[in-house]
N, C-alpha and C positions, 0 to 999 in steps of 0.2 A: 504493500500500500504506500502509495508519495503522499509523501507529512510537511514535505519542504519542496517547492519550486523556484530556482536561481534563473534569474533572465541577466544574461551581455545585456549592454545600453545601448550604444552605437551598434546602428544597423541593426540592431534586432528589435527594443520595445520603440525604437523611429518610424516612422515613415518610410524610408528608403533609409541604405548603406551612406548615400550622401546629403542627406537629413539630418538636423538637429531636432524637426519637430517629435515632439514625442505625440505617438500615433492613440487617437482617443480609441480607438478599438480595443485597442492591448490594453488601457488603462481599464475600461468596465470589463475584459476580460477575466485580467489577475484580481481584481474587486470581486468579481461571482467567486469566483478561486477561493479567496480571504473568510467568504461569506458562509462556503460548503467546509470548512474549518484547513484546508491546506497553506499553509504557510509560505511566501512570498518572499525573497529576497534578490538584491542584484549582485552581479560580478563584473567588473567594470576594470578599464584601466584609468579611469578618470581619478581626478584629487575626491580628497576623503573631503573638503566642503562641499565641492559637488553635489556629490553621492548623499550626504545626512540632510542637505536640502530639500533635493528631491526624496529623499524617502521615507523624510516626514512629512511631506506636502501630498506626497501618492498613500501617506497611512501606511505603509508597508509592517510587519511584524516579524519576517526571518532572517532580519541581520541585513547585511554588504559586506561588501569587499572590493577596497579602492586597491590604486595605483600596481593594477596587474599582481594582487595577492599580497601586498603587501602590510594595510590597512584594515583591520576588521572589526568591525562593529555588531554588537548585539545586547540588548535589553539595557540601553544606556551609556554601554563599556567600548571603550576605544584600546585597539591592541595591536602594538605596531611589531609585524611579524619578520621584519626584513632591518638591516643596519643604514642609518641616516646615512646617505650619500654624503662623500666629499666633494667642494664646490670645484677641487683645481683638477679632480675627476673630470666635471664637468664643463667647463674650462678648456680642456685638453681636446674633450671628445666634441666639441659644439668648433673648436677652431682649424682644427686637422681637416675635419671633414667639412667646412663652409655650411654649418646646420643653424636653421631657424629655433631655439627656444617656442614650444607652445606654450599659448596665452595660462596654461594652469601648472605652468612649473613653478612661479610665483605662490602656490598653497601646498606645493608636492616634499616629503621629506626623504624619500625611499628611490620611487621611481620618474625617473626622468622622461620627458616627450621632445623629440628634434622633427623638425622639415625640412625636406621631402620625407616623405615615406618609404623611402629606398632603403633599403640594406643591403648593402656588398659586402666580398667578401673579406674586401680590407679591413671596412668596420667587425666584421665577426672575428679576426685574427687580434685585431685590437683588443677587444674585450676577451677574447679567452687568456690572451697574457698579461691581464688585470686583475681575471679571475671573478668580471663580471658577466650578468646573468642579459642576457640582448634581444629581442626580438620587434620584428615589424609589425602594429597591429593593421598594417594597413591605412591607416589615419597618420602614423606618428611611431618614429624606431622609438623605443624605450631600453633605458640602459639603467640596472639595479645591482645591488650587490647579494649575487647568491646567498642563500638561497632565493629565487624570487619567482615568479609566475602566479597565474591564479590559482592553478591546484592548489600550492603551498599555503593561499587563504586561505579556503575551498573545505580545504582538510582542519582547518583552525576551526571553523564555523562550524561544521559537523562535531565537531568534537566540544564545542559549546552548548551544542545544542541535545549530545548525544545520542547524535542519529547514527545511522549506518547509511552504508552508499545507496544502498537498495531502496532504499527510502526516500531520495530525492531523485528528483527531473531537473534536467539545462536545456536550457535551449541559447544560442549564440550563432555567430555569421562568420567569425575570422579563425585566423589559425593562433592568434592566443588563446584562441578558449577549446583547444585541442587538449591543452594540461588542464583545464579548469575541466573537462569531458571526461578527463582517467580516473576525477575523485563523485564520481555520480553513478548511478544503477540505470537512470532513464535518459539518455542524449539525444536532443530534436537539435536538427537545422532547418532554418529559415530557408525557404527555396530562393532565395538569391546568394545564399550563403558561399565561402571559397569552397572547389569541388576537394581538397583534400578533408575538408570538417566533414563535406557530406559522406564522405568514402567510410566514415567511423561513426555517424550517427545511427542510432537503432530506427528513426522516423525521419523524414524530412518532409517537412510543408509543401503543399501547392502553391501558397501565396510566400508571398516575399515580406523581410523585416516584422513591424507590427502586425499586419494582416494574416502573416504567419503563426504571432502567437496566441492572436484569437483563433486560428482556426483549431491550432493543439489543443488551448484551454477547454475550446468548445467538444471535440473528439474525445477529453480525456475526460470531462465531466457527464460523456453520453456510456462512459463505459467504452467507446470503442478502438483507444490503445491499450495494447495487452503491459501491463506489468507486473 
């Protein structure tokens, strides 16, 4: 039985992958969800203000988990699971490579966001002889200090919460939420989602982003996904 459902932000409870709006379908979807007693939270790479803004203004009750697993939150408690980045870290990695700072590195303590959204393999050679943790979400490369990703939130939350894997559903769009997919029992993709997420999802949606996660909530409160 799923006690807890984790939704990615970007690209999945959106509009569209190149949307900020958050899509009102998904929002009275996960709301009937809250209502039928399953619990709601996100997984996001976004700043941990971000994230407790929005999910006290959506009412949410199953926690978060900011800056790619870093950041976890639940029943009031903030728990920072990754090592505060060094700035001359950052410094280094933002000048080498001619990278843009995004607008939420300014709230971020953990995980960093650059533009473009490229990763090469110079940047990844980089960071493994730093001994940092790297990936493109597609939006924005991020650079943290291992341990870091959203499983390793993912896994924090559960373990707050005292669930088991089998117990919760993800649904997400990118290939960060491939590690946040290893620590769950139910894995949906959004049908716009990267084809590697879909290749390892147990469902994947007809519709795209938000529209996608009404149509799960909708299917999975008709009894018609198997779990």
């Amino acid at each position: 039985m799923i006690k807890l459902f984790l939704l990615d932000l970007d690209g999945t409870l959106t509009e569209d992958r190149n949307s900020t709006a958050i899509d009102v379908d998904a929002i009275n979807a996960i709301r009937t969800l809250q209502n039928n007693g399953i619990k709601v939270g996100l997984v996001s790479g976004n700043s941990y203000p971000v994230l407790r803004g929005l999910y006290t203004y959506l009412n949410l009750n199953g926690g978060f988990v900011a800056e790619n697993g870093c950041i976890v939150f639940f029943e009031g408690q903030k728990y920072r699971v990754c090592k505060i980045m060094d700035k001359n870290i950052l410094n280094e990695f933002r000048s080498l490579f001619k990278l843009k700072d995004t607008w939420q590195n300014d709230y971020r303590e953990c995980d960093f966001g650059f533009t473009p959204a490229i990763l090469t393999d110079n940047m990844v050679e980089w960071a493994k002889s730093r001994g940092l943790y790297i990936r493109s979400s597609g939006y924005a490369v991020h650079i943290a200090y291992k341990p870091a990703g959203k499983g390793v939130g993912v896994k924090k939350l559960l373990e707050l919460q005292g669930l088991r894997k089998e117990e919760v559903a993800a649904i997400g769009d990118s290939l960060t939420d491939i590690e946040f997919f290893n620590e769950v029992g139910l894995k949906v993709a959004v049908g716009n989602a990267d084809e590697e997420l879909k290749s390892i999802a147990d469902f994947i949606t007809t519709n795209k982003s938000g529209k996608g996660v009404k149509e799960f909530v909708t299917k999975l409160l008709r009894g018609e996904i198997n779990v």
